[in-house]
N, CA and C atoms as a LAMMPS dump frame, in Angstrom:
ITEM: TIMESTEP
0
ITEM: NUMBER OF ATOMS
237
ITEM: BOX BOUNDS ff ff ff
-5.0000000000000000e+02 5.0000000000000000e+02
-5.0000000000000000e+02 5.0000000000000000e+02
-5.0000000000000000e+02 5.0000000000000000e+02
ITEM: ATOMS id mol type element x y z
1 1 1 N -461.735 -84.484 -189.268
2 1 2 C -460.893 -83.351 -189.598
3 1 3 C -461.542 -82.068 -189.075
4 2 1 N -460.726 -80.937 -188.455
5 2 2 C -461.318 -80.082 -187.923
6 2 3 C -461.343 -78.92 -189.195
7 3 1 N -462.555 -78.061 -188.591
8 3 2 C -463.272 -77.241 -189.506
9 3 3 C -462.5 -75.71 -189.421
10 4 1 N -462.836 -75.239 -190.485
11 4 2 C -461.701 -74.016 -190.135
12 4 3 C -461.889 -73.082 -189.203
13 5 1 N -463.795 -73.595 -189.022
14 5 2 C -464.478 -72.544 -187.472
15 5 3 C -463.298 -73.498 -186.279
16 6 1 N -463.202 -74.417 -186.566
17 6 2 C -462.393 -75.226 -184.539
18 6 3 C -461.202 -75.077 -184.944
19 7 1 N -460.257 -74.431 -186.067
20 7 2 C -459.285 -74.388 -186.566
21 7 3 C -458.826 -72.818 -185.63
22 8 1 N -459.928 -71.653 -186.079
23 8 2 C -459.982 -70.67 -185.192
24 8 3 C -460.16 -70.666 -183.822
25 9 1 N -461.121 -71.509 -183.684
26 9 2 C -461.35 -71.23 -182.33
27 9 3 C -459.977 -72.005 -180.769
28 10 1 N -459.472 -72.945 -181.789
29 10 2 C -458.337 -73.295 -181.293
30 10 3 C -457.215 -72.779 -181.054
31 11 1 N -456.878 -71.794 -182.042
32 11 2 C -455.841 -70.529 -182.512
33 11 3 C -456.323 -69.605 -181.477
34 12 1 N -457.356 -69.373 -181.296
35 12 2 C -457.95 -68.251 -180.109
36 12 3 C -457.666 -68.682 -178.614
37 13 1 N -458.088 -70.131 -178.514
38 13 2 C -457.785 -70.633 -176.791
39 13 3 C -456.476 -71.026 -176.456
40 14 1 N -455.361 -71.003 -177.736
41 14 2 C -453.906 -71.215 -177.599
42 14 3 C -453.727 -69.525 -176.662
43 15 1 N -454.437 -68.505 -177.814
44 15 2 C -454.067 -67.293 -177.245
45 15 3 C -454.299 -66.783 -176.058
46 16 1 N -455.482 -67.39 -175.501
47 16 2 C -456.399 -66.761 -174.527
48 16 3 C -455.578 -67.621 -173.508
49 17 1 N -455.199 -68.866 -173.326
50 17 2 C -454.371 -69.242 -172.343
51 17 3 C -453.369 -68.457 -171.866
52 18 1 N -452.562 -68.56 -173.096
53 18 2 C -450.914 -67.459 -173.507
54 18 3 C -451.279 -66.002 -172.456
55 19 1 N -451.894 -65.286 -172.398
56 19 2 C -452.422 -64.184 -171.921
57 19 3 C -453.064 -64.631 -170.784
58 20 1 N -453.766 -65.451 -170.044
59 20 2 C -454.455 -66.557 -168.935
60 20 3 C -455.565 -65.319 -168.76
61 21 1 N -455.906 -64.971 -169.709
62 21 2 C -457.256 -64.72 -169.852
63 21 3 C -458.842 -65.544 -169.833
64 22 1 N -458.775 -66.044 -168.279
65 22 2 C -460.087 -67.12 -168.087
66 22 3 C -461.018 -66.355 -168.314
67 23 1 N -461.763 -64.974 -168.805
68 23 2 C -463.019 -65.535 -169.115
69 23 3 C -463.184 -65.462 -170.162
70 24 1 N -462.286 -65.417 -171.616
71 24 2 C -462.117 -65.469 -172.544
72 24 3 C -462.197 -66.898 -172.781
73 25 1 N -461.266 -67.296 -171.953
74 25 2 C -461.131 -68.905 -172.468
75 25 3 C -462.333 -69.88 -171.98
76 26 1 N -463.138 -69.81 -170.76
77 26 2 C -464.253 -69.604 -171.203
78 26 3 C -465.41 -69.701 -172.293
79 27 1 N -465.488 -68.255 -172.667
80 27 2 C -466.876 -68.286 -173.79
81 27 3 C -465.938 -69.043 -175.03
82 28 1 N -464.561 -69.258 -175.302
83 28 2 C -464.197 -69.69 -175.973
84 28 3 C -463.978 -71.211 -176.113
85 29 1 N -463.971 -72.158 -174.855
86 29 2 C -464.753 -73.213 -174.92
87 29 3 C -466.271 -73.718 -174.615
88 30 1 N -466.888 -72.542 -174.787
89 30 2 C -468.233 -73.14 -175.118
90 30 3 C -468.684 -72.884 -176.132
91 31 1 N -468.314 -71.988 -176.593
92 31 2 C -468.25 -71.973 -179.104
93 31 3 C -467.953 -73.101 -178.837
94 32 1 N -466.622 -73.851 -178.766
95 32 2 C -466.276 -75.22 -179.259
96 32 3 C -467.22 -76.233 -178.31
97 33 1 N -467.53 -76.409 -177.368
98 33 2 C -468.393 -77.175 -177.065
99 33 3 C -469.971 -77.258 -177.764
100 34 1 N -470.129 -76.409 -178.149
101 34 2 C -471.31 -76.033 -179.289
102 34 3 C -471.195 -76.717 -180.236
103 35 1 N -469.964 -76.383 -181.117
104 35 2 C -469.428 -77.41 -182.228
105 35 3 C -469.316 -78.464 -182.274
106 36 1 N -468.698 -79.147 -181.065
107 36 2 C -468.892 -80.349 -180.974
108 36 3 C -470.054 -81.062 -180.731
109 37 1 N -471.084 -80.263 -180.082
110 37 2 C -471.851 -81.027 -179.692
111 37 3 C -472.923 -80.978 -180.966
112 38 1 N -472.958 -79.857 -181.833
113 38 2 C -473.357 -80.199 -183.121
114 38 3 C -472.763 -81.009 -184.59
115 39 1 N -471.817 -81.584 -183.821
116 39 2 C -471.57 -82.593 -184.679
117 39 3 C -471.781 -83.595 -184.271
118 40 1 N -471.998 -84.086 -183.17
119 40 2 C -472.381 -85.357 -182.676
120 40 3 C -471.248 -85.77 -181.523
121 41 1 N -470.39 -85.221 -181.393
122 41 2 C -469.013 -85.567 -180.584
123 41 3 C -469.531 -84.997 -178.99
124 42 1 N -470.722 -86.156 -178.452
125 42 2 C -471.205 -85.399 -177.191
126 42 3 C -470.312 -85.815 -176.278
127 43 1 N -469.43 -86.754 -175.963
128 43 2 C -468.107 -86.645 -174.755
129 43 3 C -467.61 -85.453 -175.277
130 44 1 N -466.884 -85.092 -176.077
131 44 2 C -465.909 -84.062 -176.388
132 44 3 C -466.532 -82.633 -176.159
133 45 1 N -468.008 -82.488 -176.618
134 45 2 C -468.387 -81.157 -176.202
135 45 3 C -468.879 -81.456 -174.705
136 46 1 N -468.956 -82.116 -173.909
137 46 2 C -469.663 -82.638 -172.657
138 46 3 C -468.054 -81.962 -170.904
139 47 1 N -466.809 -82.372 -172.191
140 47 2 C -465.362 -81.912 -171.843
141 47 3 C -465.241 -80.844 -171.788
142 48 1 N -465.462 -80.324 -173.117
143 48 2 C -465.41 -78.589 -173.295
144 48 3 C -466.437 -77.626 -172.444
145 49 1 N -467.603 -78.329 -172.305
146 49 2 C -468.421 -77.675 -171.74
147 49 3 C -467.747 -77.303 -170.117
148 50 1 N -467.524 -78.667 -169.428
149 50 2 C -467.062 -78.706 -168.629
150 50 3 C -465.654 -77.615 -168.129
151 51 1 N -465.098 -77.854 -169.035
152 51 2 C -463.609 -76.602 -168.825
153 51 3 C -464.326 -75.807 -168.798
154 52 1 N -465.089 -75.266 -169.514
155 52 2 C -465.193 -73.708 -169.999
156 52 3 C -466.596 -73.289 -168.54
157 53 1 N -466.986 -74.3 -167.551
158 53 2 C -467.537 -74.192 -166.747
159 53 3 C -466.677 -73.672 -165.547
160 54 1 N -465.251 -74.411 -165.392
161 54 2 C -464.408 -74.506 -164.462
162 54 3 C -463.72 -72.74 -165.074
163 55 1 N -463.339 -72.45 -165.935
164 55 2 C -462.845 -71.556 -165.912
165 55 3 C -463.667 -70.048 -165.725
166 56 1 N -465.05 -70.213 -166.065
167 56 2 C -466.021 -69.484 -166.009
168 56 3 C -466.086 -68.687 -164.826
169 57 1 N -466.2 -70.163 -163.204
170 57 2 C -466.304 -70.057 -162.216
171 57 3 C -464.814 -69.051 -161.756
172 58 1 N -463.858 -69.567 -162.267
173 58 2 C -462.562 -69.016 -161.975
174 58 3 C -462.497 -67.684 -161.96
175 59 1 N -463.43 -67.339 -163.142
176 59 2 C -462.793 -65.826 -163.784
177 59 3 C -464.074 -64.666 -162.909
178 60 1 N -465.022 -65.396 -162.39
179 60 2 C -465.907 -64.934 -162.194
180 60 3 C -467.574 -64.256 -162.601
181 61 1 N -467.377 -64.788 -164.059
182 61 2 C -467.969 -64.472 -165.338
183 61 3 C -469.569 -65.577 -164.477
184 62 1 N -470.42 -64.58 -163.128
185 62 2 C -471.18 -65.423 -162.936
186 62 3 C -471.936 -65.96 -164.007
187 63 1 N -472.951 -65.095 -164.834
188 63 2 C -473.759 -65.038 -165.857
189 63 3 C -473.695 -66.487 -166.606
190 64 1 N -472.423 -66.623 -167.359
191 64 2 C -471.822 -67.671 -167.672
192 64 3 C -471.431 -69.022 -167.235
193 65 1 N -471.362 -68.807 -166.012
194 65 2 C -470.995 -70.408 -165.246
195 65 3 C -472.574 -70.755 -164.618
196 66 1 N -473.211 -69.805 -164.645
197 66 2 C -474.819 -70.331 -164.234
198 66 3 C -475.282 -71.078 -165.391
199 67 1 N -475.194 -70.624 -166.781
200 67 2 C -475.341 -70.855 -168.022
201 67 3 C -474.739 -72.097 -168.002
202 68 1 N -473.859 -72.619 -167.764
203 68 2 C -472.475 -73.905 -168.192
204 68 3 C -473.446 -74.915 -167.011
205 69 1 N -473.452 -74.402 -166.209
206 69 2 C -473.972 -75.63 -165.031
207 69 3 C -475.092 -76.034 -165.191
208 70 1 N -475.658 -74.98 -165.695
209 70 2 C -478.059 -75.712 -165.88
210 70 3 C -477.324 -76.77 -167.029
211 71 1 N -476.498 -76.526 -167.786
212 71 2 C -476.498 -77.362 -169.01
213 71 3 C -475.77 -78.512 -168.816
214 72 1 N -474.961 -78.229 -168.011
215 72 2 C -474.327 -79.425 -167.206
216 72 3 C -475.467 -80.149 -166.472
217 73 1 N -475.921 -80.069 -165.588
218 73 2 C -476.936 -80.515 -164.997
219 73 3 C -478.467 -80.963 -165.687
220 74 1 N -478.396 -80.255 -166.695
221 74 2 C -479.725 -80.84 -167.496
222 74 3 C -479.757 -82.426 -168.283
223 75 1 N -477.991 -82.505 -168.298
224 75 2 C -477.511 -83.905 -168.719
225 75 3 C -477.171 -84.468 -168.244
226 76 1 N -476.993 -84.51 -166.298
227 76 2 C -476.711 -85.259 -165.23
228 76 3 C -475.609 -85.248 -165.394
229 77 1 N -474.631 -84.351 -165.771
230 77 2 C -473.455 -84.122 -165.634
231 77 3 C -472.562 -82.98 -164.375
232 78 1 N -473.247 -82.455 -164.019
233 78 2 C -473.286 -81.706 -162.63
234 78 3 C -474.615 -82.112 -161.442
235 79 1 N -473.822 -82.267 -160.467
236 79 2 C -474.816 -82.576 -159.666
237 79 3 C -475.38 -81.209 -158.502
């Protein structure tokens, strides 16, 4: 069952799409990739991480997609 923090943060990336505000949506899937990955749900935050990498790159938010990729890559998930 989701928590009322991924309850928000879901309500937020409905919005941040709605508006196609990528670098919002973004730092806003990597809160939830955080979450998930502190709950143990490492495919699901491994996903999120991933979007919120792809959109990072999109929006231009370098800072951030350098950030998404070491972490991607520290788990052999980016090559």
């Amino acid at each position: 069952m989701a928590t009322p923090r991924e309850r928000a943060l879901e309500d937020a990336l409905l919005s941040a799409h709605e508006r196609e505000d990528k670098r919002r949506i973004a730092q806003l899937y990597r809160d939830a990739a955080q979450l998930s990955e502190a709950a143990g749900r490492t495919e699901e935050a491994y996903f999120r991480y991933t979007q919120a990498y792809v959109y990072a790159l999109e929006s231009g938010s370098e800072e951030l997609a350098g950030e998404l990729k070491d972490k991607l890559r520290a788990e052999g998930r980016e090559e």
